[in-house]
TORMI-755955 format. One record per atom (N, C-alpha, C): atom name; y, x, z; residue number from 1. Coordinates in pm, 1 decimal. Layout:
PT  atomo         y         x         z  num
PT     CA         Y         X         Z  NUM
...
END
This chain:
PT  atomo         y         x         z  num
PT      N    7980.6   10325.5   11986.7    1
PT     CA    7962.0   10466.6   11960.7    1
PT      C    8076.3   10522.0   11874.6    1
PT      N    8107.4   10425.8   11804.4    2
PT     CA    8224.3   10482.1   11703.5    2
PT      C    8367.8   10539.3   11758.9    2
PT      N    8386.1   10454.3   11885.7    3
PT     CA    8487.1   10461.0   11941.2    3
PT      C    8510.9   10592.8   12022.7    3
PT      N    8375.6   10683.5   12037.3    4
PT     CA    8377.9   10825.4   12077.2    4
PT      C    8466.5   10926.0   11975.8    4
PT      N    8534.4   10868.0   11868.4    5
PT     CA    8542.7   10955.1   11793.4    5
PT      C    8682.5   10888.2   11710.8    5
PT      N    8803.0   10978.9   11703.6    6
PT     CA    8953.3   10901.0   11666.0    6
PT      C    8996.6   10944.4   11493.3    6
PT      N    9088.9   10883.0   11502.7    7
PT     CA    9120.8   10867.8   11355.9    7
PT      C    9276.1   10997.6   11326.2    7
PT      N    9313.1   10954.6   11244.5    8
PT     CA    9410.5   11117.8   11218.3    8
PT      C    9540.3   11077.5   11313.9    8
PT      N    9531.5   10927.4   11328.3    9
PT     CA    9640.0   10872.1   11413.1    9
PT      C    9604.7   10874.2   11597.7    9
PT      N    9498.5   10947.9   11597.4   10
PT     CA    9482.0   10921.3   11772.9   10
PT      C    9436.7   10751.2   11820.6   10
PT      N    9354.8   10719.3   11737.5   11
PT     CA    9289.7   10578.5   11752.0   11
PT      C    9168.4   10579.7   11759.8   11
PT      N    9063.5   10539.8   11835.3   12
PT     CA    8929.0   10546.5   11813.4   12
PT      C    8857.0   10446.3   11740.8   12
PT      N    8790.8   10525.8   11636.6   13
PT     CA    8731.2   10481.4   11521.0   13
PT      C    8696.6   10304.0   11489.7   13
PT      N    8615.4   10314.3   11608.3   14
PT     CA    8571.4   10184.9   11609.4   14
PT      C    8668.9   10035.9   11615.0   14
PT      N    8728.8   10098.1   11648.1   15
PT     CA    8903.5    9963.3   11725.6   15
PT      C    8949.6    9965.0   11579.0   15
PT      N    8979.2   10103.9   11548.1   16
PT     CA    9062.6   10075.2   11366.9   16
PT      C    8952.4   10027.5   11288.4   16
PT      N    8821.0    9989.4   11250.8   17
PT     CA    8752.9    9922.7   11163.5   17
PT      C    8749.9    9751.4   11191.7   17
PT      N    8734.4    9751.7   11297.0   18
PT     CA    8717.7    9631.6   11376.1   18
PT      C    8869.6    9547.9   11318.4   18
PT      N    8989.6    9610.4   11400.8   19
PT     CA    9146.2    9587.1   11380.2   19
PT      C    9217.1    9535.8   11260.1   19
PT      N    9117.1    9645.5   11120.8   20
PT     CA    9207.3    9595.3   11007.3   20
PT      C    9138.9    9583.2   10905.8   20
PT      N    9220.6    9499.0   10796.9   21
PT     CA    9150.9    9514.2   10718.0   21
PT      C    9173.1    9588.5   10595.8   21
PT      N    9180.7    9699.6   10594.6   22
PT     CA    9310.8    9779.6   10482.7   22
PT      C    9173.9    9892.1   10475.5   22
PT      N    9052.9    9961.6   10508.3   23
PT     CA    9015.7   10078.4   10534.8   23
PT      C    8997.7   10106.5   10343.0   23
PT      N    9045.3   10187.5   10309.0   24
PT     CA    9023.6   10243.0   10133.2   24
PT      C    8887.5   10324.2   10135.6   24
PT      N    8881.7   10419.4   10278.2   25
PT     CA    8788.8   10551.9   10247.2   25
PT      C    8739.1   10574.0   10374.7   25
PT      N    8621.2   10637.1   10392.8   26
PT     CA    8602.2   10709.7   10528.0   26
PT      C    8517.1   10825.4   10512.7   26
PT      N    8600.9   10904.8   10577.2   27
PT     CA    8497.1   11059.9   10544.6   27
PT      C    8444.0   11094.3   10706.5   27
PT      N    8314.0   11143.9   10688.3   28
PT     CA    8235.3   11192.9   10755.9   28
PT      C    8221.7   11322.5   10774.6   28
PT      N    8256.9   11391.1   10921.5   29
PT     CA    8237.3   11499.2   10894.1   29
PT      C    8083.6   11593.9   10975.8   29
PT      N    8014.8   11651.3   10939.9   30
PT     CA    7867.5   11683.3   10951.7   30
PT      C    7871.9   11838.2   11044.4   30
PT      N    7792.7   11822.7   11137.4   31
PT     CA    7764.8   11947.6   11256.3   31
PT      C    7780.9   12087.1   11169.9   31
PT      N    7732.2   12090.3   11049.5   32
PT     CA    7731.3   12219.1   10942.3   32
PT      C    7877.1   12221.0   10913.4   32
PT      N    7961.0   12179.3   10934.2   33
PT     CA    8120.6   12207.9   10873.4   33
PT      C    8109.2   12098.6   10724.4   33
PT      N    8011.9   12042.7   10687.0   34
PT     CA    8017.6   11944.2   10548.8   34
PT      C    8073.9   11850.0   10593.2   34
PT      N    8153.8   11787.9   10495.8   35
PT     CA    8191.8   11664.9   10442.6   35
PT      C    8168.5   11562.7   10386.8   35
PT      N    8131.6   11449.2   10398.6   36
PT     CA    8133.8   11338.6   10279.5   36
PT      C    8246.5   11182.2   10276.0   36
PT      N    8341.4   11203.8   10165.3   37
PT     CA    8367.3   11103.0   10139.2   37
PT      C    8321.9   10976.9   10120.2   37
PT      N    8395.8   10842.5   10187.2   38
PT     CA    8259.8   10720.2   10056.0   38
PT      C    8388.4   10659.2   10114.8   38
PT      N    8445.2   10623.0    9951.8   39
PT     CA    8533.5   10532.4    9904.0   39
PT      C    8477.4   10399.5    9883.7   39
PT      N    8565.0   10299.6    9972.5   40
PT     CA    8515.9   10153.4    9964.9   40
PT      C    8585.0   10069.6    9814.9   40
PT      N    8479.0    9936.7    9796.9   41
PT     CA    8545.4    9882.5    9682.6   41
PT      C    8655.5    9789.1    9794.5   41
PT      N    8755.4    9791.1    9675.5   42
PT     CA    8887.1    9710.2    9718.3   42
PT      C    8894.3    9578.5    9654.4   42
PT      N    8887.3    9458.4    9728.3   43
PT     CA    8916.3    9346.8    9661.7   43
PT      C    9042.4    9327.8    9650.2   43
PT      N    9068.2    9290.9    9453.4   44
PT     CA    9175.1    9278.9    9440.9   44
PT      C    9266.9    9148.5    9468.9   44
PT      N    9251.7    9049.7    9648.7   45
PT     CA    9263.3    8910.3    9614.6   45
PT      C    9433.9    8966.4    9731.3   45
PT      N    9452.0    9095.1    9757.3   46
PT     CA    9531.4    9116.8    9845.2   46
PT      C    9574.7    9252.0    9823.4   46
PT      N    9714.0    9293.8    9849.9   47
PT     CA    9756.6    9470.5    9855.2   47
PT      C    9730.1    9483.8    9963.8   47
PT      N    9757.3    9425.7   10082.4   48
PT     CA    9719.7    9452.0   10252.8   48
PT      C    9577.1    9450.9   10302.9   48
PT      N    9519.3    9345.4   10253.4   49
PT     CA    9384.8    9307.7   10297.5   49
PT      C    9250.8    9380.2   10223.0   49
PT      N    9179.0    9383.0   10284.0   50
PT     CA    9043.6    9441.1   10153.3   50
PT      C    8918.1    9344.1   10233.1   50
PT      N    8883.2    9248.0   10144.7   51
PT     CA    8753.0    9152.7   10203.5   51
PT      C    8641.8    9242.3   10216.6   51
END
């Protein structure tokens, strides 16, 4: 389902979560025009990677 829906790069959602492991943030955006951010925790065992 995720993959109905692309990223700012023209990627669908689902392939870039799956793909990497780097995601910092993901905002949601809601049928009303709202927003919500939700910032992930970052493990600090990598600058590239986030477990």
């Amino acid at each position: 389902m995720a993959n109905q829906f692309f990223t700012n790069f023209d990627e669908p959602v689902g392939k870039r979560l799956c793909d990497h492991d780097d995601i910092i943030d993901v905002t949601l955006y809601f049928a009303d025009n709202t927003q919500e951010r939700i910032e992930l925790a970052w493990s600090e065992n990598s600058e590239d990677n986030n477990e």
